[in-house]
N, C-alpha and C positions, 0 to 999 in steps of 0.2 A: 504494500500500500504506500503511495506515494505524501508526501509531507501534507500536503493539497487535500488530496484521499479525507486523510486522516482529520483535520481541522474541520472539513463538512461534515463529520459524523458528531462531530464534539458538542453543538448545540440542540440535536435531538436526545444525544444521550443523557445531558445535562435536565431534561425536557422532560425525559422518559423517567427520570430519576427522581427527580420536583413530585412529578404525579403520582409515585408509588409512594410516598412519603405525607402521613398526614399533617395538616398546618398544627391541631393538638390530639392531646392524647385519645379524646373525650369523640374526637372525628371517628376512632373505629368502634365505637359504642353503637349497639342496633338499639335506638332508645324505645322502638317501638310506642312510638306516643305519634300522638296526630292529632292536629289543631280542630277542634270545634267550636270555638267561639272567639269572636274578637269586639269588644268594646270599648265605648271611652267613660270612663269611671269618676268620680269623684270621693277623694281621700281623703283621712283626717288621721291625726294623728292617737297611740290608743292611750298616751297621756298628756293631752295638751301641756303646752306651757301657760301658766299663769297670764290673764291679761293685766296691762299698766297703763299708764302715759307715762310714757318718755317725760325726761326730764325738759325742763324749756330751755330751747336753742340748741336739741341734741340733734346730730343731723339725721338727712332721709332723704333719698334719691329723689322721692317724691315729693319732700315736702318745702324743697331747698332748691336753689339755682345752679344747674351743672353743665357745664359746654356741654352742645350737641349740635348736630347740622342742622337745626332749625334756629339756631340762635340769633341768625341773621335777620327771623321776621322777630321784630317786637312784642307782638303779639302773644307769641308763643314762647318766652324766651324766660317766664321768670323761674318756669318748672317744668321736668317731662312731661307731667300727667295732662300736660295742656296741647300734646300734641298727640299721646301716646292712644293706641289702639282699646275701643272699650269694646267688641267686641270678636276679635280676634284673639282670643285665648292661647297659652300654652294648655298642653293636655298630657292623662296621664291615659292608656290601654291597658288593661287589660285581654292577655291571652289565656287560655282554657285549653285544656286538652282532654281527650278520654279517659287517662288514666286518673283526672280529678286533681294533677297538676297546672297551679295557676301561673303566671307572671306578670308583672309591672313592669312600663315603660315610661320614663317620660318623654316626650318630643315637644319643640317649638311652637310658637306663635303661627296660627291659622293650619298647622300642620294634624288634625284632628278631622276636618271635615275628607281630606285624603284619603286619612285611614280608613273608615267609613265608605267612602264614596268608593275608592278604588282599590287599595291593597287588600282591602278584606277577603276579597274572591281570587284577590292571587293566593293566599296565606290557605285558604281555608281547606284542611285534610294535608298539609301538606308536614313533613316531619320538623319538630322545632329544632333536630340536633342537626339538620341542614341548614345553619347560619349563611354560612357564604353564597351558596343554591338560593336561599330565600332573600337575601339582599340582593345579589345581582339578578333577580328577578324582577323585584318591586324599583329597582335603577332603572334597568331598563324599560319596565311597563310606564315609566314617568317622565320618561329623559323627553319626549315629545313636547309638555308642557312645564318645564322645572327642571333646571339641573341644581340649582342653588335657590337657598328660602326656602319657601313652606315647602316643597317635596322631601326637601332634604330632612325636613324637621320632622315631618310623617315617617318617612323611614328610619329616624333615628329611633323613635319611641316602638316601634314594631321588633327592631333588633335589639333594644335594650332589655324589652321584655321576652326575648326567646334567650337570652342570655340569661335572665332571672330561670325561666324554666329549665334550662342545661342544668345550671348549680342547683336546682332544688331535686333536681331526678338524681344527682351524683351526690348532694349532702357534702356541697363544696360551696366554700365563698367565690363571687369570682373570679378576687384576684390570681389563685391556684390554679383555674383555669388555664388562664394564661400566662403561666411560667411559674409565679410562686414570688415571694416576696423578695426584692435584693436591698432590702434596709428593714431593720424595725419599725421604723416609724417615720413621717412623713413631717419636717420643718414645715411651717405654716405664717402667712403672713394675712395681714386683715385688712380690709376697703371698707373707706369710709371716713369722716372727717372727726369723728368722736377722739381726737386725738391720744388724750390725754385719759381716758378708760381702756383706751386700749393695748397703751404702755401701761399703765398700772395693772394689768390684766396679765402682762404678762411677753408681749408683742415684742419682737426685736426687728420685726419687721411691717413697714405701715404703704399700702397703695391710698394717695388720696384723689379723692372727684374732683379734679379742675374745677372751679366753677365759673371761668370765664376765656372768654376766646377770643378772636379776631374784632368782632363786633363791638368788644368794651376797650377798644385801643391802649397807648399805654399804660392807664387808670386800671384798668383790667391785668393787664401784664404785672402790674406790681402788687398786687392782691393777690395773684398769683402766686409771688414769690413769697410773701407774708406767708402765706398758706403753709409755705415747702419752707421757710425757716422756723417756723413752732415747730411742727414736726421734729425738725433736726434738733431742735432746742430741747423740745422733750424725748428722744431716744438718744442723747448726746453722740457722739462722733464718729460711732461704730453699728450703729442699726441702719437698716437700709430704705430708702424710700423709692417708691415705686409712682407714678401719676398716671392716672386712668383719665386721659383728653377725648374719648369716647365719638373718634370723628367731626369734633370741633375744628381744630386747626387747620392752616393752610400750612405749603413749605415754608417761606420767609418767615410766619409767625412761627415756627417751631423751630429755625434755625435760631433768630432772638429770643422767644423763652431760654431755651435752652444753654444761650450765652448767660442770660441774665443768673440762671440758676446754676450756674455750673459751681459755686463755692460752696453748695447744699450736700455736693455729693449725690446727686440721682441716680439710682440703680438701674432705672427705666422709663422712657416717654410710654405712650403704649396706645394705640389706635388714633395717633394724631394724623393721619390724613381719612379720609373718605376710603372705604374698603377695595371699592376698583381702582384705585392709584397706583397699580403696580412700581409703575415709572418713578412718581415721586418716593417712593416706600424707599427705593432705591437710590437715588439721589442721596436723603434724608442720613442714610444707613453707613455713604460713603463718604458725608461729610463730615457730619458730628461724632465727634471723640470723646467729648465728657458724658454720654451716659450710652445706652443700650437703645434701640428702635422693637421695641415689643409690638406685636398684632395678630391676628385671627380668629378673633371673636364672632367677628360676624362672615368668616370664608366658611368654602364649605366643599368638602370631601377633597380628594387627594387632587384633582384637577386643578381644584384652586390653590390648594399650597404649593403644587408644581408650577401655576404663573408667579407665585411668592419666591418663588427658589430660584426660578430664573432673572428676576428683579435683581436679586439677592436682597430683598426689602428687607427684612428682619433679623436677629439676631436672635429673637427668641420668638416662639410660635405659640400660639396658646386658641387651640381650638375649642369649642364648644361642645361633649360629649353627644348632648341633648340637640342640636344643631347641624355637626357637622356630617351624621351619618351616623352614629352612636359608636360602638366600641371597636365593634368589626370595620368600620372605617377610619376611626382614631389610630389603632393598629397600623395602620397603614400608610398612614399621615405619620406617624411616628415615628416608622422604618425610615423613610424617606430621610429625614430629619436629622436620625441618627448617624445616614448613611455622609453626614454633612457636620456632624458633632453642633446641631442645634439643638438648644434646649427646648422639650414641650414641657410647657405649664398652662394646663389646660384652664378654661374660662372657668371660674365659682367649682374649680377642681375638688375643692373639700365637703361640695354641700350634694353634689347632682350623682354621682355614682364615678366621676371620677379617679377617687381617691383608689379605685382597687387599679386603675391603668396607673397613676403613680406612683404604688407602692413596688408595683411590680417592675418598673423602668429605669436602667441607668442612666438614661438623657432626660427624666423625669423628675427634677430638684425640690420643686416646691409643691405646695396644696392652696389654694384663695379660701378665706373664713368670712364670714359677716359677723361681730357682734351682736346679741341682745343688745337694744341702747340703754343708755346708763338711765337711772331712775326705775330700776325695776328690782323687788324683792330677790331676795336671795336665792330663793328655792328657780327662777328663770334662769340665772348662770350655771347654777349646778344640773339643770338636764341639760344645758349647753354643753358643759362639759362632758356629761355620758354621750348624750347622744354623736358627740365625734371623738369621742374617746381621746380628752385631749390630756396632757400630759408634756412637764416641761423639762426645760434642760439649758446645755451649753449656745443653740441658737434659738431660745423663746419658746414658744410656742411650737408642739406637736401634736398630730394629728394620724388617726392609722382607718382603715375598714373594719368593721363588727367580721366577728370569724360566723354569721349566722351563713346559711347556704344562702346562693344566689349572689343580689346586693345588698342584702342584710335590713331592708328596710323593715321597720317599725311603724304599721300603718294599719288602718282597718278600711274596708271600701265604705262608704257614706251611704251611696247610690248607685 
């Protein structure tokens, strides 16, 4: 066989090898189960947390002024909730099987009526231990109308919950699933502008909500910066700050913020252009030296992070569990990533399911937390703390997955 020969055999056998080889363990499992029901549910928790009011002038996405790409109409500018969708829901599904195994999903914003309308009849009878079979199904029955947004968000809650039912038929978390843990416990950093509860809580690490952009000229820019020196002032010299600009910014305003703030020590900007900016992401990523260019919140599945990657827009990548195809395509996004030594730090990684893809990943650093806001009895911090299993140490705050099977949720259906 000739040198030539020999080289054209080499990428089918590589081919032929991939296919005899399962992606996990749990792939040559005959689970014999088959989907019989899919709905969208409403969930409650089976011990609430305590209700309060917040203390006065504690913050709230909603109740507070935070850049966003609306900020430009006045109108709309002094809160999300003044632009934000009142009837386009996130949603959770429910999956049913014959054997009287159930699973939870969550998915995004309008991604509910999908589920319902159209994946239900791809899904239905079909085996839930065919993860990849059933995602590249419900891709491609969609790709005609959605490759990104609500499809993406429908299919993420549909895989999330056949990964709930894999771990409850094997009496596994999911992390284990997929590979098994390569740290104890997951460092943890918190969003939100409660400064000072949240260092006292325990925080070495703080993401705050920009609350002003382009719009509030340099009056705004230096508000800005106040913002990002208390922070520093209260974590002194060695904690890390992180700003969520949440698609507010232009380039020029993020190349000046970022000069302004450079004495702060910023560990990250993080969604300061508009999500299809590839170009500028890139720019952005090429020029600025004093902090990090974070984004992928709002990207979605592997297509989009590969126009991210060719940008070179980001340094760190933080997809959406719930959003960007759920875990079967996080994976995937992941790989990519890795193959590139970018860090993923997925979007509200501590709260959504997550936390079992970061505990299990070595390009996987951190976990995102929300406080309870400060003014609320004791017995609300301390299910905080069960309910994420938090636990402290040399960087702050830790955070891990319930060892329960599945993704461990703690929940009863309402409805």
């Amino acid at each position: 066989m000739t040198r030539r020969q020999l080289l054209a055999t080499l990428p089918f056998a590589a081919a032929s090898t991939a296919i005899s080889l399962p992606q996990f363990a749990f792939a040559q499992e005959k689970s014999k189960l088959k989907i019989t029901g899919i709905r969208l549910v409403q969930t409650r928790p089976i011990k609430p947390p305590p209700k309060f009011t917040p203390s006065p002038g504690s913050w709230s996405t909603q109740g507070v002024e935070v850049a966003n790409p609306v900020s430009i109409y006045p109108e709309y500018k002094a809160t999300r909730s003044l632009f934000a969708a009142d009837n386009v829901p996130s949603f959770t599904v429910e999956i049913t099987t014959d054997k009287g195994i159930k699973g939870y999903g969550n998915g995004g914003p309008g991604g509910g009526n999908v589920v319902v309308g159209h994946l239900t009849k791809l899904l239905l009878g079909k085996d839930p231990f065919d993860i990849e079979r059933n995602w590249d199904l419900c891709w491609r029955a969609t790709m005609s109308y959605g490759r990104m947004g609500v499809t993406m968000n429908a299919i993420s809650g549909v895989d999330m919950a056949m990964w709930d039912i894999v771990g409850k038929a094997l009496n596994t978390p999911v992390y284990k699933l997929i590979g098994g843990a390569v740290k104890d416990r997951v460092p943890a950093y918190c969003t939100g502008n409660d400064i000072e509860q949240h260092v006292e809580f325990g925080y070495k690490r703080l993401k705050l909500a920009i609350p002003h952009g382009p719009a509030d000229g340099i009056a705004g820019m230096r508000k800005n910066a106040e913002l990002v020196k208390r922070a520093r002032q209260a974590l002194g010299p060695d904690g890390d700050i992180m700003l969520d600009c949440w698609m507010a910014w232009t380039e020029r305003y993020t190349l000046e913020m970022c000069e302004m703030l450079e004495p702060y020590r910023v560990y990250w900007v993080e969604e300061v252009l508009q999500p299809h900016d590839y170009a500028g992401f890139g720019r952005l990523n090429q020029q600025i030296k004093s902090t990090r260019i974070a984004t992928g919140e709002h990207e979605y599945g592997r297509y989009g992070f590969r126009y991210l990657m060719e940008a070179n827009g980001a340094e760190i990548w933080q997809p959406d569990i719930q959003w960007c195809g759920g875990l079967t395509e996080l994976l995937k996004i992941s790989a990519m990533a890795s193959a590139y030594d970018i860090p993923v730090i997925p979007h509200g990684g501590g709260l959504n399911g997550a936390i079992h893809y970061t505990i299990s990943h070595v390009n996987a650093p951190w976990a995102e937390l929300f406080m309870p806001p400060p003014g609320g009895p004791k017995e609300a911090y301390t299910m905080f703390e069960e309910q994420y299993e938090i636990s402290r140490g040399p960087e702050g705050i830790y955070t891990k997955p319930h060892e329960r099977p599945g993704w461990g949720w703690d929940f009863e259906v309402a409805s």
